[in-house]
Wavefront OBJ file of the C-alpha trace (Angstrom):
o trace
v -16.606 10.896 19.254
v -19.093 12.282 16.569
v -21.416 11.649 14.031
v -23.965 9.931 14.990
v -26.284 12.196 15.263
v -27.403 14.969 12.501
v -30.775 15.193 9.303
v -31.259 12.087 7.305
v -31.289 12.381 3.589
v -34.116 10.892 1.791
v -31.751 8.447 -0.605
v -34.302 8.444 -2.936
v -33.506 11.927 -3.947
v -29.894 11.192 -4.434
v -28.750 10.873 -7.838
v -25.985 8.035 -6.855
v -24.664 8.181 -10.605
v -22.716 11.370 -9.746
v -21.628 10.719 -5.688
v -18.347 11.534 -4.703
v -19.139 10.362 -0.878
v -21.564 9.498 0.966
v -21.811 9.475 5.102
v -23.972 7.183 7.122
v -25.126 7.015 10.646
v -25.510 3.067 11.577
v -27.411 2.205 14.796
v -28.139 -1.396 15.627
v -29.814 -3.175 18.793
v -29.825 -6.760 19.842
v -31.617 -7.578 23.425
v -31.755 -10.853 24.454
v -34.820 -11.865 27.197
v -34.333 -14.512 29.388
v -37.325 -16.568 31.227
v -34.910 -16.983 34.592
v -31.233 -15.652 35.747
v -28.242 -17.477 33.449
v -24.840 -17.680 34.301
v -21.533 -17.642 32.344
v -22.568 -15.959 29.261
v -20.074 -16.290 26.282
v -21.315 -14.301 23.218
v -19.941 -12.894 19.807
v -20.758 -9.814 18.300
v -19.521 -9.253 14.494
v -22.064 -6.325 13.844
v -19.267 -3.072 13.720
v -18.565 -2.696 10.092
v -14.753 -3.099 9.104
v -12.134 -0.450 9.673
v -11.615 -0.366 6.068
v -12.720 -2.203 3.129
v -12.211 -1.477 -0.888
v -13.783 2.647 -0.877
v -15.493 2.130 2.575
v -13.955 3.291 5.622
v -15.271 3.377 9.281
v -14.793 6.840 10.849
v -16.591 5.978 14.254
v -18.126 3.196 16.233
v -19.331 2.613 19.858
v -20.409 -0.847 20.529
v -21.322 -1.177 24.154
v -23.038 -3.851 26.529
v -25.732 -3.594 29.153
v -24.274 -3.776 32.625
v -20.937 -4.034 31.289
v -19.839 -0.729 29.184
v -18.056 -0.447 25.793
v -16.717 -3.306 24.276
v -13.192 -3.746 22.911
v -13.142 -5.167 19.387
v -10.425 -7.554 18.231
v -9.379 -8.537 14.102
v -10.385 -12.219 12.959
v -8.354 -13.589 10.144
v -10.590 -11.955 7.757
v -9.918 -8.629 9.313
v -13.403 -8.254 10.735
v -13.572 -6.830 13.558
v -15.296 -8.900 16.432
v -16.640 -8.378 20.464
v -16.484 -11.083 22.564
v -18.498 -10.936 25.419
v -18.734 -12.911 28.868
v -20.718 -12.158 31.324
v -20.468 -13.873 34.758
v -24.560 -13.748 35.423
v -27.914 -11.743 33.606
v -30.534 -11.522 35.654
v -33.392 -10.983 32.943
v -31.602 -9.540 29.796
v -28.703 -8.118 28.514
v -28.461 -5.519 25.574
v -25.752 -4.997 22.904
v -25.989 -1.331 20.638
v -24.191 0.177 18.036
v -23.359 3.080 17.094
v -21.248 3.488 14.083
v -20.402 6.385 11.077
v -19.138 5.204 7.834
v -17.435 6.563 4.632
v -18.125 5.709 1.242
v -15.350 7.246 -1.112
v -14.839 6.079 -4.474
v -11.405 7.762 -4.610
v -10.280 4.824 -2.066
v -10.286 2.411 -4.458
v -13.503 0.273 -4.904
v -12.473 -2.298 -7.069
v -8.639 -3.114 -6.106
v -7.577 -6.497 -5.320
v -4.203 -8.300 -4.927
v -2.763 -10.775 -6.508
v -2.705 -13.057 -3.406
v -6.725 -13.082 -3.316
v -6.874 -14.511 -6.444
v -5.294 -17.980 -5.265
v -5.902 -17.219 -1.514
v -7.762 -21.071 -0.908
v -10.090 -19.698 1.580
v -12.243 -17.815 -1.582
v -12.203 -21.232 -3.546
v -12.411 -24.111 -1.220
v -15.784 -25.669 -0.671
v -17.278 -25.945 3.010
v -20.494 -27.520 3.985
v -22.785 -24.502 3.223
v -21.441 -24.297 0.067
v -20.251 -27.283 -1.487
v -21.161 -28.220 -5.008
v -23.295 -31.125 -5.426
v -24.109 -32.747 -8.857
v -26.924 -30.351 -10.217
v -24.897 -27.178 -8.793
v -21.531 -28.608 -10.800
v -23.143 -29.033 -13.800
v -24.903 -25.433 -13.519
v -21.415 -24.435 -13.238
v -19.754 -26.085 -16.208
v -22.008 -25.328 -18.183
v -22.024 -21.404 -16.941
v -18.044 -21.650 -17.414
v -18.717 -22.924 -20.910
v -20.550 -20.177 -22.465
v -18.852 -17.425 -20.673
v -14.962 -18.186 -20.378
v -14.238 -14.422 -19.355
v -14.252 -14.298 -15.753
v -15.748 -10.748 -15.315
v -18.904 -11.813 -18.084
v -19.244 -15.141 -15.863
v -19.197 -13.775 -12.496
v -22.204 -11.378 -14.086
v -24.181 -14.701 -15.407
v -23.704 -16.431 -12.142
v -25.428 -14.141 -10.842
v -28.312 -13.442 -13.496
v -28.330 -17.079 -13.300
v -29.062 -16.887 -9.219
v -31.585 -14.492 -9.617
v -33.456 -15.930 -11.937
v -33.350 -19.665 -10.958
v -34.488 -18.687 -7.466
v -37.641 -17.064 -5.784
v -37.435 -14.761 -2.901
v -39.000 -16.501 -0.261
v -38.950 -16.116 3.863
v -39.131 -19.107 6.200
v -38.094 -21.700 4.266
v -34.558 -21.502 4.775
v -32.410 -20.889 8.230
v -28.629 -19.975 8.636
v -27.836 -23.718 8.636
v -29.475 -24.318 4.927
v -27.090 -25.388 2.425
v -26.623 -24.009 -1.249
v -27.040 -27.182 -2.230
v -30.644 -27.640 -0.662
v -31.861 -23.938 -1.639
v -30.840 -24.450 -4.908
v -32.834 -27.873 -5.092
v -36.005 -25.832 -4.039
v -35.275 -22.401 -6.011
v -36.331 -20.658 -2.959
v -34.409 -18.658 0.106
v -33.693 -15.323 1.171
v -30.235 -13.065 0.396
v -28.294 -15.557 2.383
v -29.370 -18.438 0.217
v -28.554 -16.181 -3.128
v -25.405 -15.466 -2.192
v -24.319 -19.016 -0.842
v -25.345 -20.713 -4.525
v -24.085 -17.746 -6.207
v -20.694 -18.280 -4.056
v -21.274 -22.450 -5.078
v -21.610 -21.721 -8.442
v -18.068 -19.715 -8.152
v -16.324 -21.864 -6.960
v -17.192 -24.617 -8.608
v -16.447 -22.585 -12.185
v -12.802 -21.633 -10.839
v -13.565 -18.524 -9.901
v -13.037 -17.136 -6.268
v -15.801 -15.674 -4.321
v -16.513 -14.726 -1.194
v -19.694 -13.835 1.066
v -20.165 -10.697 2.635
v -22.761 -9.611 5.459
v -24.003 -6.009 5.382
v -26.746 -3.490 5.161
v -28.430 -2.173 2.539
v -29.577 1.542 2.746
v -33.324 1.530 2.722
v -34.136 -2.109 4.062
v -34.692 -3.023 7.797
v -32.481 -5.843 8.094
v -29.368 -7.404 7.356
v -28.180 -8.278 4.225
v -25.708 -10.099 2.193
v -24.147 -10.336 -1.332
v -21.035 -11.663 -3.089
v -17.712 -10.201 -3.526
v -15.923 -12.367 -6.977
v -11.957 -11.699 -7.582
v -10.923 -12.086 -10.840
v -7.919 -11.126 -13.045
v -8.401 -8.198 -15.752
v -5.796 -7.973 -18.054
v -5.585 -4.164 -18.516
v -6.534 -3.424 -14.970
v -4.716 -6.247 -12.853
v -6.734 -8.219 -9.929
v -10.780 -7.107 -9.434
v -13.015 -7.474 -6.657
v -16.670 -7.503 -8.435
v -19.173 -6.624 -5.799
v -22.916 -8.133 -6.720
v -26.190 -8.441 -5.113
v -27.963 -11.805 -6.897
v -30.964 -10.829 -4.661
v -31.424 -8.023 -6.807
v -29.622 -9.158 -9.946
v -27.795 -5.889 -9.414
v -23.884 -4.572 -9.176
v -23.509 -3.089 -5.471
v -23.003 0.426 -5.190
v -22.633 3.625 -2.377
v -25.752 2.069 -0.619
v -24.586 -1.098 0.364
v -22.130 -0.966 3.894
v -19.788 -3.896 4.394
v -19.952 -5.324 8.123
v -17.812 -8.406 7.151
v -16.290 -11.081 4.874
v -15.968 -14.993 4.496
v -16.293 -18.157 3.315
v -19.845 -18.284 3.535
v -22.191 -17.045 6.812
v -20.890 -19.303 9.434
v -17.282 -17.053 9.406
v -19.697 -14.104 9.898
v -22.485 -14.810 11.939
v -23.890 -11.368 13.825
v -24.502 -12.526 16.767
v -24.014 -15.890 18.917
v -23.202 -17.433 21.908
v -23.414 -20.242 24.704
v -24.288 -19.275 28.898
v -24.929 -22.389 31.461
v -28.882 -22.408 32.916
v -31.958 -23.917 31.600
v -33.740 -20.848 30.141
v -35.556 -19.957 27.100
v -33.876 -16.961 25.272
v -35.645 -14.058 22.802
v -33.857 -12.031 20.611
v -35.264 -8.405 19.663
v -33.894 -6.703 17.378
v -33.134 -2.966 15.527
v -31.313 -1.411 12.932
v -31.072 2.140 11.271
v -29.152 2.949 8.266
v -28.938 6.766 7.852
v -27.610 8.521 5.007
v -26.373 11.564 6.756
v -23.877 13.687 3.771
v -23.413 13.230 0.132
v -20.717 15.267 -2.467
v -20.690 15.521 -5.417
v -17.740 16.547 -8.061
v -16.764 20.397 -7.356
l 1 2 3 4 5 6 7 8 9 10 11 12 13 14 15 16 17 18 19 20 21 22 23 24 25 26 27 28 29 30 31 32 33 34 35 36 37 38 39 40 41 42 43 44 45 46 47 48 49 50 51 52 53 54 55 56 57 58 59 60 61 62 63 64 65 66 67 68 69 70 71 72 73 74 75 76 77 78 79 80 81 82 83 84 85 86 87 88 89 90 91 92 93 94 95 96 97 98 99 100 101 102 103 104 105 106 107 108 109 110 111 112 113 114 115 116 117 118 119 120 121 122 123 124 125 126 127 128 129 130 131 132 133 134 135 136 137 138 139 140 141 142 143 144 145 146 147 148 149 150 151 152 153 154 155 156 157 158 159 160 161 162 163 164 165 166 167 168 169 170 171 172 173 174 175 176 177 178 179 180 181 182 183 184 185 186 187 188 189 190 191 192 193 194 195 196 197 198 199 200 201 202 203 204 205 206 207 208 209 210 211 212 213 214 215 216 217 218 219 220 221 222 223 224 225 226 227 228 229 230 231 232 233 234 235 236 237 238 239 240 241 242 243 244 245 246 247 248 249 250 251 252 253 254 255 256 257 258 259 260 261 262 263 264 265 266 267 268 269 270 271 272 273 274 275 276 277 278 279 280 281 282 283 284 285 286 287 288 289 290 291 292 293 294
């Protein structure tokens, strides 16, 4: 296996108007400390970024466990691919790593959909962190209103996101609701792209959440994928950021997709013992090649 090692390229020198491709090296690190010995450890791992996905395509991974060796991946019904883990006892702690290389190519096909996602009920149905309450349902009608195209409201929605809410850490956690972050205008990415994902939904339009990286940043990340049906080019998948108010582009990488974050959480898990638990964590994005047109 290969390519996970080589120079980084500075991204910032990239001009990502004119990239064919673009390679990346994708290291990530989760160690877990425990206070005394557990037993029966039962963990998840959805961290390795999908096979494929729209013009992004996995060319490598190794995901591999402390005291237990590489880890086999299965497909959820999303077609993410997940580790589960059990371990019959840690002594002190147990590490998971990544390695991974990945393929952006806008000759795959970035924006092609099928006519089954458009009606698929798992992009339009609500669930608890993402149902539409009153003031998120009128937001939506009225958004729906003014922009009956669905490609110019799926843009608004997230203008709309962006500038409703303020980027703010530690107010939110992964079991906040769009409803509640959207009461107090402030979250992180996850909260953005939950409302943004209510807002959908509640319009008519389907939408679905997707966990990630961004190149450049030192954590996770996540953003909103909308399907929607263009006349002259047949079924779309619109990839946005409302974080950044910004279409997604060769420096975001896919890790997986859902109906919000509790399809896709990166790491979880039960054992048996009374112990306190710390999580450490690492991630590297590298931007390794890019081509241009001959």
């Amino acid at each position: 296996m290969t390519g996970f090692r080589g120079d980084s390229i500075d991204e910032r020198t990239v001009d990502w108007q004119g990239v064919v491709t673009a390679r990346y090296a994708v290291t990530q690190t989760l160690r877990y400390e425990y206070e005394k010995p557990i037993a029966n450890l039962q963990h998840q791992l959805i961290i390795v970024p999908r096979l494929r996905h729209l013009d992004q395509q996995r060319l490598a991974n190794r995901l591999s466990a402390s005291g237990v060796g590489p880890l086999a991946l299965e497909s959820d019904e999303f077609g993410n691919d997940i580790a589960a883990v059990r371990v019959p006892r840690v002594e002190r702690e147990i590490v998971f790593s990544l390695e991974a290389t990945i393929l952006r190519d806008h000759r795959l096909g970035k924006t092609c959909a099928t006519a089954h996602d458009l009606i698929d009920p798992r992009w339009s149905g609500g669930r608890r962190l993402t149902r539409a309450n009153d003031a998120l349902s009128a937001a939506a009608a009225e958004l729906r209103s003014l922009h009956p195209n669905q490609h110019e409201l799926a843009q608004e929605i997230v203008h709309f996101v962006h500038d409703h809410m303020t980027y703010t850490k530690g107010v939110t956690d992964v079991f906040t609701t769009a409803a509640t972050a959207f009461a107090q205008a402030r979250g992180v990415c996850q909260d953005y792209a939950h409302i943004a994902i209510s807002l959908a939904r509640a319009a008519g339009l389907s939408a679905r959440y997707v966990s990630g990286h961004l190149l450049g940043e030192g954590a996770t990340h996540a953003w909103v994928e909308f399907l929607v049906a263009d006349r002259k080019h047949g079924p779309l998948v619109l990839s946005y950021d409302p974080t950044y108010c910004k279409e997604t582009d060769f420096r975001y990488i896919v890790v997986a997709i859902g109906r919000d974050y509790d399809d896709v959480p990166p790491t979880s898990g039960v054992f048996t013992g009374k112990s306190a638990s710390k999580l450490h964590g690492q991630q590297s994005v590298r931007l390794v090649e890019v081509t241009y047109p001959a």
